[in-house]
N, C-alpha and C positions, 0 to 999 in steps of 0.2 A: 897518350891521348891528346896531348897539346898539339903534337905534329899529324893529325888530320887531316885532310885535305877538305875544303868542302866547298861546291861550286854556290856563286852566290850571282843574281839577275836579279832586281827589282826597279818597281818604279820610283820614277821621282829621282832623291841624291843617290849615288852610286856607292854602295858599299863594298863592291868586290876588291878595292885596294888602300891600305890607307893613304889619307890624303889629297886621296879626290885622284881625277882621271880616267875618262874608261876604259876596260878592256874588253878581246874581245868576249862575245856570250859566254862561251864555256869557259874561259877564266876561271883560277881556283887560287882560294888564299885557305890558309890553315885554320883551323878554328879558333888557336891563339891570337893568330893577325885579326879576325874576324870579330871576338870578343874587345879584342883592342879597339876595332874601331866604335863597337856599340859604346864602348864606354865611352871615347870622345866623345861619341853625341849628345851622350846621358852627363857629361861634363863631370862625372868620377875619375879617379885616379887608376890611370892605367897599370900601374903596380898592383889592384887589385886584380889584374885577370889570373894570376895564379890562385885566387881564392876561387875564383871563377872554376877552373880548372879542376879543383880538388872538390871543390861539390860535385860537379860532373862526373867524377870517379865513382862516386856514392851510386850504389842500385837502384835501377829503376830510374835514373836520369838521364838527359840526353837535352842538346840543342841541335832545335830544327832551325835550318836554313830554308832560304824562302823554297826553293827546289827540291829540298828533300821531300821525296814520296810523301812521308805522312807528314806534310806541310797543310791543314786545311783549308782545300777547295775552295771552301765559304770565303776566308780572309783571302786567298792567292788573288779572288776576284773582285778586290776591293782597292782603289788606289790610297794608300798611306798607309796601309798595315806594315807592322814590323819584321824590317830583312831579316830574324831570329826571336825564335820563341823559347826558355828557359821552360822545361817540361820535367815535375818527380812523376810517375806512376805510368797510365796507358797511353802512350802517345796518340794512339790510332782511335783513342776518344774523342781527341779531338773533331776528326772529319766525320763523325756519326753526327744524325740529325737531332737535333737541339733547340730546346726551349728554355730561354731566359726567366726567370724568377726573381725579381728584385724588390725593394721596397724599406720602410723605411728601420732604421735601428731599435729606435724605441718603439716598435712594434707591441701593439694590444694580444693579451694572450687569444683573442678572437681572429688576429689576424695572421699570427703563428701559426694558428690552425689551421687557416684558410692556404698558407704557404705548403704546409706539412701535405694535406690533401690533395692539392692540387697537384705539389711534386710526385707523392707515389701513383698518383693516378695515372700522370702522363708517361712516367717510365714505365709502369706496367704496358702502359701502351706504344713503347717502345724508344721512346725520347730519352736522349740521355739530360740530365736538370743542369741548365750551367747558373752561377751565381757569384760572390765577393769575398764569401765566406765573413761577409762581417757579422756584426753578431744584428738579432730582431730577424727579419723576413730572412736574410740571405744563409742563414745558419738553418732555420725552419726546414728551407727550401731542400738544402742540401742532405740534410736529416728525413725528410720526407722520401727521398730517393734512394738513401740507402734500406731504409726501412723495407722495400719491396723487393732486395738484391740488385737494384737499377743502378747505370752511371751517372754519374755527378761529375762537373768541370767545376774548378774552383779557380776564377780567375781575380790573379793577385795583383794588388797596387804597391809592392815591396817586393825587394829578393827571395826567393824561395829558399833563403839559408835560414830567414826566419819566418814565424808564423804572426801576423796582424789580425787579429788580438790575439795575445798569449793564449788568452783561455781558451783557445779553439786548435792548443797544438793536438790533443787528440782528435778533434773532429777531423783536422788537417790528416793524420795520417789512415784514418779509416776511408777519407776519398782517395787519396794516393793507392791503396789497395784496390777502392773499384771504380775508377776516372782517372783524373787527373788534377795536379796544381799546376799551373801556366800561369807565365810573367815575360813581358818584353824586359823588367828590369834586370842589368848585374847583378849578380851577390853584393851586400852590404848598404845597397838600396832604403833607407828606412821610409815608414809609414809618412811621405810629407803631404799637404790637401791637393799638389796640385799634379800627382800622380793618381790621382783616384778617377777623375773625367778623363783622360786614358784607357786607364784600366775600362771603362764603360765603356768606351767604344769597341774592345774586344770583347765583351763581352755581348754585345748585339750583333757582332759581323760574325761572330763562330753559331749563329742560331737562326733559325727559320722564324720566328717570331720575340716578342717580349713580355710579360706577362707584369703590370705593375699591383702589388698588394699594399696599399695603407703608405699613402707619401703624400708628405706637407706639402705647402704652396710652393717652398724654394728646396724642396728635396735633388737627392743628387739624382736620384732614378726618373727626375722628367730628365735628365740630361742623357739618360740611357737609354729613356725612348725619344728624345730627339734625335739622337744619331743612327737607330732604329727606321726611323721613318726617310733619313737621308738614307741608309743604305735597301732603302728598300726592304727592308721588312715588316713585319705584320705587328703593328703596336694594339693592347690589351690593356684594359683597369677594371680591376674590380672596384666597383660601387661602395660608397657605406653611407653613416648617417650625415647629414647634415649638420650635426652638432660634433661630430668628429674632426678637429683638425687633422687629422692623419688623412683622410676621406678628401681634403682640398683638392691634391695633386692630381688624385684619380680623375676625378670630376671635370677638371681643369683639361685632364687630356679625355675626356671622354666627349666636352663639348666641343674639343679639336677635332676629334672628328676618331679617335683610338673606339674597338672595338669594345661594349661593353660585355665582359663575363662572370657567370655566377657561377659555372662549375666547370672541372678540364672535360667536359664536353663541348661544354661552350668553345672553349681554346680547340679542342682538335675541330672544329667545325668551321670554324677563322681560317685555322693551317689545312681547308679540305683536306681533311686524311679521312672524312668518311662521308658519304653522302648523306647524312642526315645527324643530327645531335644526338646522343641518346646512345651510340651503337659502339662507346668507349667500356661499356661493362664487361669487356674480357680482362678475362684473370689474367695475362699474363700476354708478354709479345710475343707468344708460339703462336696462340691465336689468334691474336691481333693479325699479324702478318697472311694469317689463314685466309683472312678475306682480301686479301687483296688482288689477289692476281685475277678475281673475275669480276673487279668494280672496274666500269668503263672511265674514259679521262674525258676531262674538257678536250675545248676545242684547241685552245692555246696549247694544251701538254701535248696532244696527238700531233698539232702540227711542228712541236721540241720533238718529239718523238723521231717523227718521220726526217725531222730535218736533219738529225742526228744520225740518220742511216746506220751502214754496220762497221762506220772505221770510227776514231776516236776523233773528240773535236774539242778545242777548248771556247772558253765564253765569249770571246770576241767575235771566233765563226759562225756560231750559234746565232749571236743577235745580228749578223750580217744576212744567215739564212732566213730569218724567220721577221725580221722587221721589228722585233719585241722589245721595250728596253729590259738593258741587265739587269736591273733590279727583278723583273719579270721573271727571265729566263733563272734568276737564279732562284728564285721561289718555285718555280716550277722541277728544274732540276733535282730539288734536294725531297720535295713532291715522289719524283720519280725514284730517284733513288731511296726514299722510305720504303717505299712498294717492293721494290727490288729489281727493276724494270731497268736502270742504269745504275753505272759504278762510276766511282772518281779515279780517274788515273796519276801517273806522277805523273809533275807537270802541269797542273793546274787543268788535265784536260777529261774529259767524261766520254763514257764507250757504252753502248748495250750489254748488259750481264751475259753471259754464255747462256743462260737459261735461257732467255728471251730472244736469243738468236736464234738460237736450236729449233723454236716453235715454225 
């Protein structure tokens, strides 16, 4: 497994050899050389890449390169995301459309509720739930999703050889079974603070939205929707009391200008996935999906639409076609692709589904 090939293109420092240098595009270094260089960066001991190695042997794991097919779309189209993703469970979770659930630890059991609910609501309706898996709101969240047979992303601020927090090693492998756990870290990675505003940032570039439950004035989750609103997604707080310090954070981003919501209708109405609030009561995303193919688009999707024609395009032709910025195009995109109206391709590029060609 160490002698893999695997081609590596990113923006920004050039990973594809160590050392520095470029080569050209299709360039290919081995997964070993490749894990070598992450860990210079991450400034761990390269004699760890054999550990590296041997977890990757383990079932159900895999590292994605930035090029590999099921590299998601959402991050390829983000400048600084990470040349490799450490992935246990369904790698092709990652590129499904995704809502962010975060908030604070010492969550109110009122507000665990409020996470719990709102997660299996929006997976019923088709979203897969990404979150920290830490423990208060991000544990709720991820519990809320499985509760309805939905996926769950559990994006981690440590090596995925361990589980941060222990007590969450079995929650940890019932999402591995229906999502994923995803980390830019190495193996041997431990939990330090300033891996975690990291972790956040993938955490809002793998999702259409960010959904905040219960966070203090200086919590970590305004950090997850700051960088939410920089990549252009759809920032969300739920409200509470005024005598709530947990309730600060919310409020604080609500008077920034984040969407206030009371229920995942409210959230799918944010992420237009229906034309009106209210029309999330399907049981299930068999149904959900039922309505879509005869809800009309805005102007902006019709005009990604059309701009998209019938050959494949990635996000830079996109916004050269249609004048939109990327942040746009890319909320619109994954829009589209909820419906079933486009697909992600490898490559970071998007195509009309055969269904919608055929019409």
């Amino acid at each position: 497994m160490g002698s893999a090939p695997v081609r590596i293109h990113t923006q920004g420092p050039d990973l594809r050899r160590p050392g520095g240098g470029r080569k050209a595009e299709n360039s290919r270094m081995t997964e070993a050389e490749l894990l070598r260089e992450l860990r210079r960066r991450e400034g761990r001991d390269p004699a760890g890449v054999a550990a590296d190695l041997a977890w990757l042997a383990g079932p159900g794991r895999c590292l994605l390169a930035a090029d590999d097919p099921r590299y998601p779309c959402q991050l390829a189209a983000i400048p600084g995301m990470p040349a490799a993703l450490f992935v246990e469970g369904e790698a092709l979770a990652l590129g499904r459309p995704q809502v962010a659930i975060v908030g604070s630890r010492a969550a109110t059991a009122a507000g665990r509720e409020t996470a719990f609910d709102f997660a299996a609501r929006l997976a019923a309706a088709g979203f897969a739930i990404t979150s920290g898996l830490a423990t208060g709101i991000d544990a709720a969240a991820h519990r809320g999703a499985l509760s309805v047979g939905g996926e769950t992303v559990a994006v981690c601020g440590t090596g995925l050889d361990r589980v941060y927090p222990a007590e969450h090693l079995e929650l940890a492998a019932r999402i591995a079974r229906s999502g994923a756990l995803v980390s830019e870290f190495p193996t041997g990675t431990p939990p330090v603070s300033f891996n975690f505003p990291r972790r956040n940032r993938l955490m809002s570039g793998l999702s259409r939205g960010v959904v905040v439950i219960e966070a203090a004035a200086r919590s970590g989750s305004l950090i997850t929707a700051r960088h939410a609103a920089e990549q252009g997604r759809d920032v969300m707080a739920v409200p509470g009391s005024i005598h709530n310090a947990l309730a600060r954070g919310c409020h604080r981003l609500i008077k920034d200008g984040a969407a206030l919501v009371e229920s995942a209708d409210d959230v799918l109405a944010v992420l237009r996935v229906f034309g009106a609030a209210g029309a999330a009561d399907a049981a299930s995303e068999v149904e959900v999906r039922a309505r879509f193919p005869g809800q009309s688009l805005d102007s902006d999707a019709e005009m990604l639409l059309n701009a998209l024609g019938f050959g494949p395009a990635d996000l830079d032709r996109l916004v050269e076609r249609t004048g939109l910025a990327a942040g746009s195009v890319i909320s619109k995109l994954q829009l589209l692709e909820l419906e079933g109206r486009v697909e992600c391709l490898p490559g970071g590029r998007y195509g009309r589904t055969t269904a919608r060609q055929a019409r």
